[in-house]
N, C-alpha and C positions, 0 to 999 in steps of 0.2 A: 065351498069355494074359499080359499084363503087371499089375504090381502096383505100385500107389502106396502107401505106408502117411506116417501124420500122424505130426508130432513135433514136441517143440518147442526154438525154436531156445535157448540157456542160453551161447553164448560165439561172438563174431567173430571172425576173423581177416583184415585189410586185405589181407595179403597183400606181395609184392615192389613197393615203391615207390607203394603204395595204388593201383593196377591193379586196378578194378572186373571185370575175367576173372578174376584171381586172385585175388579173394574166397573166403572157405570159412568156415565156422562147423561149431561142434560142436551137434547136433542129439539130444536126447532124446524114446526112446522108450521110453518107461513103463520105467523103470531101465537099456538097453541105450542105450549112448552113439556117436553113427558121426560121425566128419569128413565136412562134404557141402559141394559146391561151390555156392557163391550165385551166381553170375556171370548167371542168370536174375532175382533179383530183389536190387535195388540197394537195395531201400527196408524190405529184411527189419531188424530188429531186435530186441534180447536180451527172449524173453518170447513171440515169435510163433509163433505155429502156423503149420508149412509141410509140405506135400506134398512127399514125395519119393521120386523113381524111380530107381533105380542109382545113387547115390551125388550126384544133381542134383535141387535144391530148385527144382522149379516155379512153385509157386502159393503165397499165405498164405491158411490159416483161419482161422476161428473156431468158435468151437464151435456156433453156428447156422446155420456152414455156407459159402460162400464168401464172401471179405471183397472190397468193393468193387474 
């Protein structure tokens, strides 16, 4: 079984040479803080809700549920 849990995104990081694969942001989960790789969504920004699986931010939420 795999596990996605929500978090929200609170710092970016551009990365080497603003290289959209090297993307990463720091991601809060209800007080627990994880470095997660953006390189899936480009258009993530500080304040979003994202899904994420092993250390890779998939998708953005909202709290109604998926965002367009």
């Amino acid at each position: 079984m795999c596990l996605a849990t929500v978090g929200v995104l609170v710092r970016i990081d551009d990365g080497a040479d603003g290289d959209p694969l090297w993307r990463s942001g720091e991601v809060d989960f209800g007080g627990v803080r994880q470095q997660v790789s953006l390189a899936c969504l480009p258009t993530a920004a500080v304040g979003d809700g994202v899904l994420v699986h092993v250390g890779l931010a998939l998708a953005l939420v909202d709290g109604n549920g998926w965002l367009p």
